[in-house]
C-alpha positions in Angstrom: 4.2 -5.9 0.5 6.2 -2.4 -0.3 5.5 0.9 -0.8 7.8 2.6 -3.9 8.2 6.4 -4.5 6.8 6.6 -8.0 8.9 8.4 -10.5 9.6 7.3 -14.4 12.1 4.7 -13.8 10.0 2.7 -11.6 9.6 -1.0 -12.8 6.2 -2.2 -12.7 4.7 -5.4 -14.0 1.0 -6.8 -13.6 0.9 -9.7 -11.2 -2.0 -12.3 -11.4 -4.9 -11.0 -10.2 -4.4 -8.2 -13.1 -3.4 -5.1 -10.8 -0.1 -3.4 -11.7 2.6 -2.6 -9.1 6.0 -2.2 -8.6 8.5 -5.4 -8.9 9.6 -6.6 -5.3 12.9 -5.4 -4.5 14.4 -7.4 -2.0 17.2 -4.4 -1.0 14.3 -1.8 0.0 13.5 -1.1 3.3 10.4 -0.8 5.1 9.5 2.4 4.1 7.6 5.3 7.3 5.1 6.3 5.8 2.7 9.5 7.6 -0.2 8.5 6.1 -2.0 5.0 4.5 -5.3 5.4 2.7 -6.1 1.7 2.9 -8.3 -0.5 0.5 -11.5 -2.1 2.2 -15.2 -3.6 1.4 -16.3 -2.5 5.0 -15.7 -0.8 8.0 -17.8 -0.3 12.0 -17.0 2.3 13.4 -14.6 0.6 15.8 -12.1 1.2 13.2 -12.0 -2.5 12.0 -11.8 -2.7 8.2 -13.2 -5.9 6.2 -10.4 -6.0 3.4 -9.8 -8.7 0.6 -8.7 -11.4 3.0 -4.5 -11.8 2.6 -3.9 -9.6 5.9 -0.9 -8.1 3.6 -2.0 -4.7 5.5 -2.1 -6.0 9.0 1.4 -7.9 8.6 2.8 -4.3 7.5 1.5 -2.2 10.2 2.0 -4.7 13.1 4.4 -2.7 14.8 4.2 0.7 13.4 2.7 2.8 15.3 3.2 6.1 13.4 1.6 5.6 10.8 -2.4 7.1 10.6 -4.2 4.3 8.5 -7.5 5.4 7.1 -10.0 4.1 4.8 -11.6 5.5 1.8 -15.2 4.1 1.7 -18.7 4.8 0.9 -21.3 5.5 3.7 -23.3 2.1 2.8 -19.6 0.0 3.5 -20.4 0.8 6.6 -21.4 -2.2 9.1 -23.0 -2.1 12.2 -20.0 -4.5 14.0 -17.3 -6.9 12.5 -15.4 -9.6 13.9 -11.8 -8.5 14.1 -8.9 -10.7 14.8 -6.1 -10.0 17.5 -3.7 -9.2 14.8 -6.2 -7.3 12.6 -4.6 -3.2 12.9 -7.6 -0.6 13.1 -8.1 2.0 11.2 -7.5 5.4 12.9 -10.3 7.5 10.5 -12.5 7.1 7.9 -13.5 9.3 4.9 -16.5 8.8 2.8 -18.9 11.3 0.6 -20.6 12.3 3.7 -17.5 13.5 5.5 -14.4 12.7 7.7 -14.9 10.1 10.6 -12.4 9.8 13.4 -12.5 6.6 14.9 
């Protein structure tokens, strides 16, 4: 997984699932980022995340620990607990149409 700056010249192809995103580019490093609004189908509010199931995210953000990682959910995503693995990363805040949750 990468993150790419977006400007014109980007490269971007549609891989099999049907989402678009920039070609790999073996030269690029890891990039810092400040900020990762992360994808997810649920959340507790121990700041574990149910995501799609490839752990693409949690091999990423293994070691980084500067990066604030928050989800972008809706209030029913929410669970009362999940199971979370020892390598799953937790999320660090939560925004949904009620509001802003710190977790």
């Amino acid at each position: 997984m990468q993150f790419h700056l977006y400007d014109e010249h980007l490269r971007i192809h549609q891989h099999k699932f049907g989402i678009k995103q920039p070609i790999y580019d073996d030269t690029l490093k890891q990039t810092e980022l400040d900020l990762c609004l992360m994808p997810l189908l649920g959340f507790d509010l121990n700041g574990n995340r149910l995501g799609m199931g490839g752990g693409y995210y949690d091999r990423y953000f293994e070691d980084n620990q500067n990066t604030v990682l928050a989800g972008v959910a809706y209030r029913f995503q929410h669970i009362d607990k999940l199971f979370a693995d020892s390598w799953d990363v937790k999320l660090h805040h939560i925004f949904t149409e009620q509001g802003h949750l710190i977790l």
